[in-house]
C-alpha positions in Angstrom: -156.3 24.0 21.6 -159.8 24.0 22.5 -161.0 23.3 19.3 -159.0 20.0 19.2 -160.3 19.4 22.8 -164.0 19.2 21.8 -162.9 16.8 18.4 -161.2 14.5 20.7 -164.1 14.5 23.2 -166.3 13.8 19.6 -163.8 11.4 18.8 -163.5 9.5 21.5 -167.3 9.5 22.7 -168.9 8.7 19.8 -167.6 5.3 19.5 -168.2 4.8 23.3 -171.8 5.2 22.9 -172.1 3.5 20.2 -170.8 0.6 21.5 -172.9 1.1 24.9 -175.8 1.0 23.1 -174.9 -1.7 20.8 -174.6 -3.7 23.8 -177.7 -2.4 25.1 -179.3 -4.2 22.5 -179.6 -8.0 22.4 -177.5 -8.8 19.7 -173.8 -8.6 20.2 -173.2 -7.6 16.1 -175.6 -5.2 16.4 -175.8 -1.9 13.3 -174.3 0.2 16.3 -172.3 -2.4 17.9 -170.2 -2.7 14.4 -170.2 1.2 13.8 -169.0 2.0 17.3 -165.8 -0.6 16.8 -165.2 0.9 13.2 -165.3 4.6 14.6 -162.7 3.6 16.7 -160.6 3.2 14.0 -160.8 7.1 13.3 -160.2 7.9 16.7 -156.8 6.2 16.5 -156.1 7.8 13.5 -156.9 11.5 14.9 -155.2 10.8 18.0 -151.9 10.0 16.6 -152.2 13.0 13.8 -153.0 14.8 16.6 -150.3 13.5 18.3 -147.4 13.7 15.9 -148.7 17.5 15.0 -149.0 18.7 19.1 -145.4 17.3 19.1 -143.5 18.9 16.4 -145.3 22.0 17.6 -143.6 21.0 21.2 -140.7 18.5 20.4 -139.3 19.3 24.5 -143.1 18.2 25.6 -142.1 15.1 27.9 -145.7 13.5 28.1 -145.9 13.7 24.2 -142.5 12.3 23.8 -143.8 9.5 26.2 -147.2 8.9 24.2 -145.3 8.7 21.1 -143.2 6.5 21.9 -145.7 4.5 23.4 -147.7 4.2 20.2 -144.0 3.2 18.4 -143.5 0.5 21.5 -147.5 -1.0 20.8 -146.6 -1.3 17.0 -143.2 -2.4 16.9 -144.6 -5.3 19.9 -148.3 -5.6 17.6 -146.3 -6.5 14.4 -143.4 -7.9 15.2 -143.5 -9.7 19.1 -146.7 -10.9 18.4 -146.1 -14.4 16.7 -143.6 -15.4 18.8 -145.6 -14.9 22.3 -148.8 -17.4 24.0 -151.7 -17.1 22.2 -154.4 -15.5 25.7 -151.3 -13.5 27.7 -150.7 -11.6 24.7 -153.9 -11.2 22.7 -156.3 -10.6 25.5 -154.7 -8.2 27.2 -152.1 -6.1 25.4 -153.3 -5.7 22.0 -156.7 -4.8 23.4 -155.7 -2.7 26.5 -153.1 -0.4 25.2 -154.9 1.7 22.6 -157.4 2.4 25.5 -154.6 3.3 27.5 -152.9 5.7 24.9 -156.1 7.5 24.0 -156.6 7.9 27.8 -153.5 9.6 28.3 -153.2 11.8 25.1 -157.1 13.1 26.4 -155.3 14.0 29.5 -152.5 15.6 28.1 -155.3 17.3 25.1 -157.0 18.3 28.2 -154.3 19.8 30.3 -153.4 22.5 27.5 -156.5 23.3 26.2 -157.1 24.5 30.2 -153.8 26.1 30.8 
């Protein structure tokens, strides 16, 4: 469990600083800028393999049962709710908010058994 501690500490830093020092810099597209947003697409990946693995390891485990159906919930509303609400409620602050949200909790919950 420690081992996928330290990946999702790789996984999830890497595009964080990427992006940090993208911004840093004075263009907004920026090499690093563009890397750290494409990394992020490998940390979504690896958290919900990670995810669906931790929980058929543990299919009682409450807070995995929670994140996994809060990935399903951000799909089913990201593909399927999304045409039919406003353009800025939606857009701006769902879509964008909730992977940050899910990878937040699944570190916490990553965390919490790796120091058990």
């Amino acid at each position: 469990m420690k081992a996928i501690n330290y990946l999702n500490y790789f996984f999830t830093g890497v595009p964080a600083i990427l992006i940090l020092i993208g911004l840093l810099d004075n263009s907004p597209l920026s090499g690093l800028f563009v890397y750290g947003l494409l990394f992020s697409i490998l940390t979504g990946l690896f958290q919900v393999a990670i995810g669906g693995s931790m929980l058929a390891d543990e299919p009682r485990d409450r807070n995995l049962q929670l994140y996994v159906y809060g990935v399903i919930f951000y799909f089913i509303t990201l593909f399927i709710i999304n045409p039919f609400l406003p353009e800025y409620f939606f857009k701006k602050h769902f879509i964008f908010g909730m992977p940050a949200v899910l990878a937040l909790y699944l570190s916490i919950i990553i965390y919490k058994k790796a120091h058990k």
